[in-house]
C-alpha positions, 0 to 999 in steps of 0.5 A, spaced: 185 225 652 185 218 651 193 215 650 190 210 645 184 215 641 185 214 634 184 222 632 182 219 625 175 219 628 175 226 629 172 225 621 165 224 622 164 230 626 166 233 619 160 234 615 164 235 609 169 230 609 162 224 611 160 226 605 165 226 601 167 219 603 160 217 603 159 218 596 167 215 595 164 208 598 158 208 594 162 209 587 166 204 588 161 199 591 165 198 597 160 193 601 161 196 608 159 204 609 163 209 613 159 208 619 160 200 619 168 202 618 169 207 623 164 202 628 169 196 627 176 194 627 177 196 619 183 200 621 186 200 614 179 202 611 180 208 616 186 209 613 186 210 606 179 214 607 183 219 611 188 219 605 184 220 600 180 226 604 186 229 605 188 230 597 181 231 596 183 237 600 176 237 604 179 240 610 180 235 616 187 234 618 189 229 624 195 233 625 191 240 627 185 239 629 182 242 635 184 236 639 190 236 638 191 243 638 187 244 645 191 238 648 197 241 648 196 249 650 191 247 655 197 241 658 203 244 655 202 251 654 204 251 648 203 258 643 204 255 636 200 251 630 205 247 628 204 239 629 207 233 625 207 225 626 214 223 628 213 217 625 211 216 618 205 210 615 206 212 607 212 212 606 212 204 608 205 202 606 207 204 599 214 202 599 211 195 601 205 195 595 211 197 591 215 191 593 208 185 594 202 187 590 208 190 585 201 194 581 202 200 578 203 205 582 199 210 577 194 205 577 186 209 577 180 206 579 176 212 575 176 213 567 178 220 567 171 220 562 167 216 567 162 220 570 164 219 577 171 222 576 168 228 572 164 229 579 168 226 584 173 232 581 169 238 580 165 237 588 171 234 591 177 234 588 180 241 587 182 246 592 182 255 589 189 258 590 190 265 592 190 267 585 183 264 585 185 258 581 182 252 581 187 246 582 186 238 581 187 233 587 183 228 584 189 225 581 192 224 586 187 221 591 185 215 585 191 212 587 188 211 595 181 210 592 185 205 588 187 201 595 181 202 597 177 198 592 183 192 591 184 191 599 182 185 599 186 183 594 191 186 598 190 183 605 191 177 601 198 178 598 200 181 605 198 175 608 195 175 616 201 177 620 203 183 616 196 185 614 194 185 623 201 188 624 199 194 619 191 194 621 195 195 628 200 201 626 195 204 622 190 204 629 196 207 633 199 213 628 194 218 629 193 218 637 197 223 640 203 219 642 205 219 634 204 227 634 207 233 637 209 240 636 214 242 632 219 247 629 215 253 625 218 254 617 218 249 612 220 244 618 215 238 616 215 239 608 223 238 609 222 233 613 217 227 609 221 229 603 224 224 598 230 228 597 233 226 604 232 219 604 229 220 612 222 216 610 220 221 614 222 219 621 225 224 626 231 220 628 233 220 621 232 227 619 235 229 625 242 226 622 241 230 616 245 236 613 240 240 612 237 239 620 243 241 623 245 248 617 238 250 620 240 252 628 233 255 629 231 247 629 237 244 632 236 249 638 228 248 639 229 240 640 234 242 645 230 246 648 223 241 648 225 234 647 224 232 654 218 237 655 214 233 649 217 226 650 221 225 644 227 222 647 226 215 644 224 218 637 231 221 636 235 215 638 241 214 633 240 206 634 232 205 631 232 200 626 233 201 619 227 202 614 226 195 611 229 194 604 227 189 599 231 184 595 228 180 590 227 173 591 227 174 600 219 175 599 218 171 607 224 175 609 222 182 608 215 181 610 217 179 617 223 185 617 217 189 616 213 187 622 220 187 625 220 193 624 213 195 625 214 191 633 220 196 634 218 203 632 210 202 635 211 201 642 214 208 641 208 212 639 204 207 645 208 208 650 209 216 649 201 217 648 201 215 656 207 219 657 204 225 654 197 223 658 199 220 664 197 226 668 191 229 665 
């Protein structure tokens, strides 16, 4: 595998997920089509589509998909299905809207009587559980529509530098540096919860009581962080997630590329490592 591939071209070969997001851009009349998106450098437009395909429950999933799964059992012989991103993108793209855009976190970019949300909603936006139910996702993935149809507007009140460093960040999170085999269980739903306050980031979820109470997790990291080059993603020493303070807006955007210059070039470097001998 390329140490630099962004897994999130894997979408188009979805036939599904290209239709859908093809019928997204043209409701929204967004003046790019998904071809020209993924042909270009539109890494934050890439981004949102994959969010918003991912609560429209369409099926593709940059964490599972064949590729990565092949890569690490052909290279790695690894037997399992669990995979996870060790460095999380939502947490602070949201965090930094909350602060800099500041719009209403609910904000809907479809009536919820318009005829585009009542068919985006019954052909994309529900997934049938066990009991044969239909449960609604289209709610959820207004929000990313929303930022989706407002990123001008956004690129704008994040300001050059910012915008680059995320257009970047968002490049570099789904290649396989960012990715890895993970504990089986509850593992990756523990780890992006709120309720830890971990942002869902490894190192911090590693100092976490309710990591270290679950031995089976303790002892799988023993056993595998050399093999899957996790060293530096576990390290006690990694900056703070940015935090705002009002009045300090200069000063924040440039904690946040900080930031983003700290964390990154753990995902490049270890994507070469996972890759160097293949």
């Amino acid at each position: 595998m390329n140490a630099s591939y962004d897994l999130k071209q894997e979408m188009l070969k979805n036939n599904s997920v290209k239709e859908c997001l093809t019928d997204i851009l043209g409701r929204i009349h967004y003046p790019l089509s998904l071809e020209e998106i993924f042909a270009t450098g539109h890494h934050l437009e890439k981004y949102l589509l994959f969010k918003i395909q991912g609560c429209l429950s369409i099926g593709f999933d940059c964490d599972t998909t064949n590729l990565v799964q092949d890569f690490f059992k052909q290279n790695y012989g690894y037997t399992g299905s669990s995979f996870d991103t060790l460095l999380s993108m939502q947490y602070l793209w949201g965090s930094v809207l909350r602060n800099l855009w500041k719009k209403d976190t609910e904000q809907i970019y479809f009536s919820p009587h318009s005829s585009d949300y009542l068919y985006l909603k019954e052909t994309y936006g529900f997934f049938v559980n066990q009991q044969g139910q239909k449960v609604y996702r289209i709610d959820t993935a207004q929000k990313f529509i929303y930022e989706l149809a407002h990123l001008s507007e956004i690129q704008t009140i994040l300001r050059q530098k910012l915008s680059e460093h995320f257009s970047e960040f968002s490049l570099y999170y789904h290649t396989i540096g960012n990715l890895s085999p993970c504990p089986s269980g509850n593992y990756n739903r523990e780890k992006g919860s709120y309720s830890h306050h971990c942002f869902d980031r490894l190192d911090l979820f590693l100092q976490t009581k309710f990591f270290q109470q679950n031995s089976e997790w303790v002892h799988w990291f023993s056993q595998n962080a050399n093999t899957y080059f996790l060293q530096d993603f576990m390290a006690p020493n990694l900056p703070p997630f940015p935090v705002f303070q009002v009045g300090h807006v200069e000063a924040y955007r440039q904690e946040v590329c900080t930031y983003i210059d700290t964390l990154l070039p753990l995902i490049v470097n270890r994507s070469y490592d996972l890759t160097k001998d293949f």
